[in-house]
C-alpha positions in Angstrom: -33.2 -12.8 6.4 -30.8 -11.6 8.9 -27.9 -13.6 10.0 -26.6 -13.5 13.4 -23.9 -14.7 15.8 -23.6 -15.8 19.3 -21.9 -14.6 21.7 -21.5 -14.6 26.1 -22.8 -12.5 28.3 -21.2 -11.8 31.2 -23.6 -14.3 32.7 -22.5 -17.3 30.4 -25.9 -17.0 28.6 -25.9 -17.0 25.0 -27.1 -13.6 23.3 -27.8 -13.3 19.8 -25.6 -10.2 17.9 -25.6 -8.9 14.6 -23.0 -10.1 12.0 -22.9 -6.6 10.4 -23.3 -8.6 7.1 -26.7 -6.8 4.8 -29.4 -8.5 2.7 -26.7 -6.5 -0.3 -23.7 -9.0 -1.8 -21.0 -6.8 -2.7 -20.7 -6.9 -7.0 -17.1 -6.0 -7.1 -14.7 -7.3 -9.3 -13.2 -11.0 -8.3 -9.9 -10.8 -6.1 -10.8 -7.0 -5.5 -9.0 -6.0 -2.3 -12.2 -4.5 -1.1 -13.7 -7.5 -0.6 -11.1 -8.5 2.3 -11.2 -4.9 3.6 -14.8 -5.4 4.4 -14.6 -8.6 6.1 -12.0 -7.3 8.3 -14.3 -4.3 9.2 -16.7 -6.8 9.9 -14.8 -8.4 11.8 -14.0 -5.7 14.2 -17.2 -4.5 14.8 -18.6 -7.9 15.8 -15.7 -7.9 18.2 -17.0 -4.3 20.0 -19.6 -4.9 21.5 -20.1 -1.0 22.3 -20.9 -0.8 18.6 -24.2 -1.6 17.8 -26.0 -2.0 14.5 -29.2 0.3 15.5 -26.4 3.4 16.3 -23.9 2.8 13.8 -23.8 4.9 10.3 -21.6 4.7 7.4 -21.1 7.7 5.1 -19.6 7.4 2.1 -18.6 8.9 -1.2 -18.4 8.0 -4.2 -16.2 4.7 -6.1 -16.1 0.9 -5.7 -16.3 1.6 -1.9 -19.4 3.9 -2.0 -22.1 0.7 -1.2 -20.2 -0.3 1.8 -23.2 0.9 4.1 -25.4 -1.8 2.5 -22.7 -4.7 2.7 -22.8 -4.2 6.3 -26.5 -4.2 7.0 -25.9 -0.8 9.0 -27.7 2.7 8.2 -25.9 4.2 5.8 -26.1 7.5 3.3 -24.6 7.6 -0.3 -23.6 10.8 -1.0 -21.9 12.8 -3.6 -18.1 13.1 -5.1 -15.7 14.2 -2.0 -18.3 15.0 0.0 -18.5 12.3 2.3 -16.5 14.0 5.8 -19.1 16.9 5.8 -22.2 15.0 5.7 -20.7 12.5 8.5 -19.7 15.6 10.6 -23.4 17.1 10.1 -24.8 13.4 11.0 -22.5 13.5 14.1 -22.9 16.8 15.6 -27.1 16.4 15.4 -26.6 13.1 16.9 -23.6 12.5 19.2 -24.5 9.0 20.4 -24.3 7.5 16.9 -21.0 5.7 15.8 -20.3 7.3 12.3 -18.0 5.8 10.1 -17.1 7.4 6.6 -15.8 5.3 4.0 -14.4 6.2 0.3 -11.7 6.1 -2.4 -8.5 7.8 -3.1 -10.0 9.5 -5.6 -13.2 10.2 -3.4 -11.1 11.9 -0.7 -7.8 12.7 -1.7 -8.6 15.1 -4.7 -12.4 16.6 -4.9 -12.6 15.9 -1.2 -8.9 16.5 0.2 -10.2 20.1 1.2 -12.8 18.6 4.0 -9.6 16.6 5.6 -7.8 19.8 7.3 -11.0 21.0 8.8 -12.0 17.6 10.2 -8.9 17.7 11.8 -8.8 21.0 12.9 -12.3 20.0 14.9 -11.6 16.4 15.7 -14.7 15.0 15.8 -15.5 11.6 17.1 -15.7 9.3 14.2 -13.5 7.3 11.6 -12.8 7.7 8.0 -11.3 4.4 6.1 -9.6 5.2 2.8 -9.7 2.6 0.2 -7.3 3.4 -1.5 -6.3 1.4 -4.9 -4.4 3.9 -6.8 -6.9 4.1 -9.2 -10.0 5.7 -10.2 -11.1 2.0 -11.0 -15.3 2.6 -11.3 -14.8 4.9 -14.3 -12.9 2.4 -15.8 -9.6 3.2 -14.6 -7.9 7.0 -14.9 -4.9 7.6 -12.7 -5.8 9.1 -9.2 -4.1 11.2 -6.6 -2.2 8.7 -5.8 -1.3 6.9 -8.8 2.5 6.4 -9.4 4.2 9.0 -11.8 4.5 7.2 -15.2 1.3 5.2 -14.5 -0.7 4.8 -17.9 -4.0 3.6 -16.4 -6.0 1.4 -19.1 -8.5 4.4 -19.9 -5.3 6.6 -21.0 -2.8 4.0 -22.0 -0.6 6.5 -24.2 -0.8 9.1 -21.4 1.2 8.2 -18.4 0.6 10.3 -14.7 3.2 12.9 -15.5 2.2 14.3 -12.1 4.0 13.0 -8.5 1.6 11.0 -6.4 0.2 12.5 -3.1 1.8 11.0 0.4 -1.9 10.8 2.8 -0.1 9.7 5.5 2.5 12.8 5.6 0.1 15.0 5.2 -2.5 13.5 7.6 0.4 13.4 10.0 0.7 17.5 9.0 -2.8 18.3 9.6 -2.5 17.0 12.9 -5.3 14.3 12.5 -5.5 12.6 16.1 -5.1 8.9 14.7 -3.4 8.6 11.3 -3.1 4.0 10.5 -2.0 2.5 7.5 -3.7 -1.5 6.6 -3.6 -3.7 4.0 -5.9 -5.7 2.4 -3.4 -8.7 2.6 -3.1 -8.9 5.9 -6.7 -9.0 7.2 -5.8 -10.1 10.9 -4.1 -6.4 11.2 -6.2 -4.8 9.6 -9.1 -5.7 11.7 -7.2 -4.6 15.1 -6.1 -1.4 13.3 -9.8 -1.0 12.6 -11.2 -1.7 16.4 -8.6 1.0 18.0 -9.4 4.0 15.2 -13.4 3.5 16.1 -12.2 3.4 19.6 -10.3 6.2 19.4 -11.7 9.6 20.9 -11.6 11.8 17.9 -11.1 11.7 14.2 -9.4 8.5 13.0 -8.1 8.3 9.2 -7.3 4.9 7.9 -5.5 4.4 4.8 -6.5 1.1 3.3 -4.7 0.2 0.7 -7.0 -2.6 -2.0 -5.5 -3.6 -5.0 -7.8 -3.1 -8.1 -7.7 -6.5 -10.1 -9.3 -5.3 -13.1 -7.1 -2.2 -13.7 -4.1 -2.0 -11.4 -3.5 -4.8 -9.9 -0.8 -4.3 -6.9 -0.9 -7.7 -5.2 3.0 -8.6 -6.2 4.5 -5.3 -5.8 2.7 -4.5 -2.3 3.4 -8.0 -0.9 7.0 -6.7 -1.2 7.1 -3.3 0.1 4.9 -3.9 3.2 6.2 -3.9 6.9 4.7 -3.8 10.1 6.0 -1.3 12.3 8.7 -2.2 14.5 7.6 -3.2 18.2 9.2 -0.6 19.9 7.5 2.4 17.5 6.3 5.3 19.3 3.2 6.5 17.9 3.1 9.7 20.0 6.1 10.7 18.5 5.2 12.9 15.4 8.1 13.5 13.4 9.0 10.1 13.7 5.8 9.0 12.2 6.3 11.9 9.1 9.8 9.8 8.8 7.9 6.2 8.7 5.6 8.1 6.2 7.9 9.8 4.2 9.6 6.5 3.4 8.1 5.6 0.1 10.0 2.4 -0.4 8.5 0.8 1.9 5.0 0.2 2.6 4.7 0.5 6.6 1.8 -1.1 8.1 0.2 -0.1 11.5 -0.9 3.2 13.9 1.9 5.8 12.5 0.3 9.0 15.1 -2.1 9.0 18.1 -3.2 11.9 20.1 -5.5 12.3 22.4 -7.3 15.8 23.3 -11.3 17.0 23.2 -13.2 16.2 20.4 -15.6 18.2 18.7 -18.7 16.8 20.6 -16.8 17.5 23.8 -15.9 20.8 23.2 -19.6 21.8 21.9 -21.3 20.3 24.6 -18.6 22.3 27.6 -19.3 25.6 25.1 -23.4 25.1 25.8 -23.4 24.5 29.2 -21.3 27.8 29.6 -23.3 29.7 27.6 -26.6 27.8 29.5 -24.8 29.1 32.6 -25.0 25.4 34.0 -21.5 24.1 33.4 -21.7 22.8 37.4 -24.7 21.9 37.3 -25.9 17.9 37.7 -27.7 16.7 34.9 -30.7 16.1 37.2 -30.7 20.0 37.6 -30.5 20.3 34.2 -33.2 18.3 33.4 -35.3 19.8 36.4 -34.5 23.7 35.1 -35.9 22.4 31.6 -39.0 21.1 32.7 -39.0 24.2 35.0 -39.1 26.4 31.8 -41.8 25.0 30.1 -44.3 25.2 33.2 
């Protein structure tokens, strides 16, 4: 069954709302960062109202992260290896009105599926990607990913350390000029929840990095609760190259919204490319609709 939450209407009346929690418990590993990563993501979209369960979608890929869709009660589609941002930018072009929210791994999409990033960026469509990021492939039993620390010897390969340099997401979502480029961490689950709400708010293609320690084969807790930081106060997000200066400082662990832009999305721009086509770009939507049923009379 179901659970649900109350909240006001702007009449003072109780309303029932969905708790975005499914009929699915998640089966990860115990202390897994995931598990407060979802709960924060939860958390936000009970708190956005705009967001409804019966338009929301989650795409994901695969890894630890790929069930996600069930854990939130939402409709969701599992697809395969790194292929996550083109089925969510199909999903959202056919259907504009739907909130769709793409969720993976590091290894998911930083390496099969790093190819798809530059293009959703290029067309900034309207939806949000959260990357949970371990630094570890840890559902095949724990191989170094893309971003895995040089000299890493995951537990899989334990006499052959990464010799290969980890990839920087953040500088090079900053370089592909995604519109909203955030950084959270699974230990700090109040920020990570309003880092959540403004990226599905956002008008065009939100990447989160999320970074979730992997108990069972890398486990970060210790090392990360040293290196993170929240942005200073007075950060300017707008302000590119100071957010590729935030990001190229590996030493610490910077928590928050490194680069927001706004400009037309995808959606937008398809829609304003119709109508010109159409040769109604001036036209009321009640003209619209009365030339369609025109046309089929």
């Amino acid at each position: 069954m179901t659970t649900t939450v109350t909240t006001e209407k702007t009449t003072g009346q109780p309303e029932e709302r969905f708790d975005f929690k499914g009929m699915i418990e998640p089966v990860w590993c115990p202390g897994c960062g995931d598990f407060a990563l979802l709960n924060a993501i939860r958390s936000a979209l009970r708190q956005m109202p705009e967001v409804e369960r019966q338009n929301t979608i989650v795409i994901s890929g695969i890894g630890c992260s790929g069930r996600v869709a069930a854990y939130l009660g939402v409709y969701g589609f599992h697809g395969v290896h790194g292929r996550a941002l083109p089925t969510a930018l199909g999903v959202k072009e056919a259907n504009p009105s739907l909130n769709v929210l793409v969720m993976g791994g590091d290894g998911d999409g930083f390496s099969i599926g790093g190819g798809h990033i530059p293009h959703a960026a290029r067309r900034n469509p309207n939806m949000t990607y959260i990357v949970f990021d371990n630094e570890i492939y840890g559902l095949t039993k724990g191989q170094v990913s893309p971003t895995s620390p040089k000299g890493l010897a995951g537990k899989s390969t334990p006499e052959w350390p990464a010799l290969e340099e980890p990839l920087n997401p953040l500088a090079m979502l900053i370089a592909y000029n995604v519109s909203f480029v955030a950084r959270v961490y699974a230990g700090s689950p109040k920020t990570t929840t309003q880092i959540v709400k403004e990226a599905i708010a956002h008008p065009g293609f939100a990447v989160v990095q999320a970074m979730s320690p992997c108990t069972t084969f890398y486990n970060t807790y210790k090392l990360w609760a040293k290196q993170v930081r929240t942005l200073p106060e007075d950060y300017d997000p707008t302000d590119r190259m100071a957010a590729f200066a935030r990001a190229l400082d590996t030493e610490t662990m910077w928590l928050g919204i490194f680069y927001r832009e706004e400009r037309p999305t995808y959606e937008e721009m398809i829609a304003q490319q119709a109508a010109r086509l159409r040769g109604d770009e001036e036209l009321s939507d009640d003209e619209r609709l009365r030339r369609l049923i025109d046309s089929f009379v």
